[in-house]
N, CA, C and O atoms as a MOPAC input file, in Angstrom:
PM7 MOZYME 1SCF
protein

 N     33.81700 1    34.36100 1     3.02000 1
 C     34.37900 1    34.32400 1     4.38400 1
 C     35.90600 1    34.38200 1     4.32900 1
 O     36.45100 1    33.74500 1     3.42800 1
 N     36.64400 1    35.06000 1     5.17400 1
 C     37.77600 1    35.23400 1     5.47800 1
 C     38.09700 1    34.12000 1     5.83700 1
 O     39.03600 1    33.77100 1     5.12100 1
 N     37.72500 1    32.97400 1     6.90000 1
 C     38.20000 1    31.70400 1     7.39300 1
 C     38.50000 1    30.51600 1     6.30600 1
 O     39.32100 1    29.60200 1     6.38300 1
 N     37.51300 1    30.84500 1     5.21100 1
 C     37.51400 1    29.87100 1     3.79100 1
 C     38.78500 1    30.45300 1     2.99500 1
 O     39.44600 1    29.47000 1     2.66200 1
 N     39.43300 1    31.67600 1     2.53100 1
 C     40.44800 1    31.97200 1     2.05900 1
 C     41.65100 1    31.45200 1     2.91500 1
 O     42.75000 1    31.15600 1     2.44700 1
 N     41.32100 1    31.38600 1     4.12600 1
 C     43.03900 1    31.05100 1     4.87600 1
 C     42.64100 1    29.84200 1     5.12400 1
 O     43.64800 1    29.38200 1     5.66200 1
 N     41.78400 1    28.90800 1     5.10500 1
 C     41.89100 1    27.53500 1     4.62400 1
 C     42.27700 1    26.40900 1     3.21500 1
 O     42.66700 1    25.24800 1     3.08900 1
 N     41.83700 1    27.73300 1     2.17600 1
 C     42.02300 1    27.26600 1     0.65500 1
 C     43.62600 1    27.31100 1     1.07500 1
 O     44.33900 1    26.33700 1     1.32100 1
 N     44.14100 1    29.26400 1     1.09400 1
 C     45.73800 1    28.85000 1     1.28200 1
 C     46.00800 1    28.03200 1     1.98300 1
 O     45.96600 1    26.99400 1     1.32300 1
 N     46.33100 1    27.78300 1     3.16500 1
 C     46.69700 1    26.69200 1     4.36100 1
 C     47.01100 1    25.61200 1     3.52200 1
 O     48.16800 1    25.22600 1     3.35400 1
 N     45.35500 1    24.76600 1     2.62300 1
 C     45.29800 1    23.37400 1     2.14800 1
 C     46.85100 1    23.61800 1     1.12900 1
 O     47.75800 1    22.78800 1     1.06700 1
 N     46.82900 1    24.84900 1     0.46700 1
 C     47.50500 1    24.96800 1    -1.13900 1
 C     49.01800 1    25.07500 1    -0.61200 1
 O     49.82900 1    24.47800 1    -1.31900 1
 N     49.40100 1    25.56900 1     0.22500 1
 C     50.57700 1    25.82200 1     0.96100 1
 C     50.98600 1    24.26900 1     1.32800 1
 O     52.12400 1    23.91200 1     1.02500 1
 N     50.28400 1    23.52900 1     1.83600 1
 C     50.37300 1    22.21200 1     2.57400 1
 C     50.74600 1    21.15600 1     1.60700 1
 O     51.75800 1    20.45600 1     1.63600 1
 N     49.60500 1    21.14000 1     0.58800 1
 C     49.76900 1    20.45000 1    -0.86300 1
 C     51.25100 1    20.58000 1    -1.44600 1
 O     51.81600 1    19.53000 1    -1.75100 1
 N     52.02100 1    21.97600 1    -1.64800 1
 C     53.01000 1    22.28000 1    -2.37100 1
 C     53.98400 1    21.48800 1    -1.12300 1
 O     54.88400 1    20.74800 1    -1.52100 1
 N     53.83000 1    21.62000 1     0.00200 1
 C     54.98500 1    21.33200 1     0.65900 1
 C     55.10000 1    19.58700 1     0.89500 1
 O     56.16100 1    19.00800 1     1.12700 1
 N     53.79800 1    18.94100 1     0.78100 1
 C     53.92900 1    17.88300 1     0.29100 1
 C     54.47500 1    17.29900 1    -0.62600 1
 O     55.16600 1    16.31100 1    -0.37900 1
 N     54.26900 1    17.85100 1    -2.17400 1
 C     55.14800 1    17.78100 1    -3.09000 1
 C     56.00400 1    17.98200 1    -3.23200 1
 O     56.59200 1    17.37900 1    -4.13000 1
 N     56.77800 1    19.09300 1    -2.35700 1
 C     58.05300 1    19.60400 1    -2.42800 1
 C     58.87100 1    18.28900 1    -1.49600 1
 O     59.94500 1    17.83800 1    -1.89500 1
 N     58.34200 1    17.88300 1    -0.49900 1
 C     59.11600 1    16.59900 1     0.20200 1
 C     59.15500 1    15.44400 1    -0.25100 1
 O     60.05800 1    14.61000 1    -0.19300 1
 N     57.73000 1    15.37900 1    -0.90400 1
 C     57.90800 1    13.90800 1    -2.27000 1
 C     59.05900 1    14.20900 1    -3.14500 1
 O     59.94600 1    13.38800 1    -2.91200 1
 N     59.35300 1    14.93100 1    -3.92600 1
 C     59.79300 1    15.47400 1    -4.78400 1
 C     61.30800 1    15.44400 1    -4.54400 1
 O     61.93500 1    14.86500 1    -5.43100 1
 N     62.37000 1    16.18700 1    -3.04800 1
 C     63.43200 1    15.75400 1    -2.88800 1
 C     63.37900 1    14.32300 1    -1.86800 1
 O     64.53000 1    13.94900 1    -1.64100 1
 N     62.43400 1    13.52800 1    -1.27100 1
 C     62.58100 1    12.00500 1    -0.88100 1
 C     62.99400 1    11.37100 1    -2.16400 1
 O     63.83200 1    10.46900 1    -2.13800 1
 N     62.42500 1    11.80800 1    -3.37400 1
 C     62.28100 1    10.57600 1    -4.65800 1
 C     63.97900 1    10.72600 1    -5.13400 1
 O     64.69900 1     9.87400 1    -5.65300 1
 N     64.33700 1    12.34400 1    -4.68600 1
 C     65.85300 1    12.75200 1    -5.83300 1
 C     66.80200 1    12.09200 1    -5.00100 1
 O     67.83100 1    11.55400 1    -5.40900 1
 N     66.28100 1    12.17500 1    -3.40400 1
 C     67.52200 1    11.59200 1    -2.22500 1
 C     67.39400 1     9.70400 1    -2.49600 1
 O     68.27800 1     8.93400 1    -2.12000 1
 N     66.65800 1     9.44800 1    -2.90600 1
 C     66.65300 1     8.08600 1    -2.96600 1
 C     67.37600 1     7.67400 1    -4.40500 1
 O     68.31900 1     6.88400 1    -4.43700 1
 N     66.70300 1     8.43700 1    -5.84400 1
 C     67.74900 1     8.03000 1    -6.86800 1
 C     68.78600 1     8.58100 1    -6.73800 1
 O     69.57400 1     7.69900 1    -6.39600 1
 N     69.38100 1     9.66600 1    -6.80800 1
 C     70.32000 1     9.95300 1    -6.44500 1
 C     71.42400 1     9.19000 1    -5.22600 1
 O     72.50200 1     9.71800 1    -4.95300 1

């Protein structure tokens, strides 16, 4: 299904951008 591929991306897109905001919260805080 087409709706299951733009949900896998969506989740994988979402995931990275999660990490990507964990990731500079943790540098803005040690830093």
């Amino acid at each position: 299904m087409i709706a299951n591929k733009i949900m896998a991306l969506a989740k994988g897109k979402l995931s990275i951008a999660v990490i990507y905001l964990f990731a500079v919260t943790a540098f803005c805080q040690c830093g």
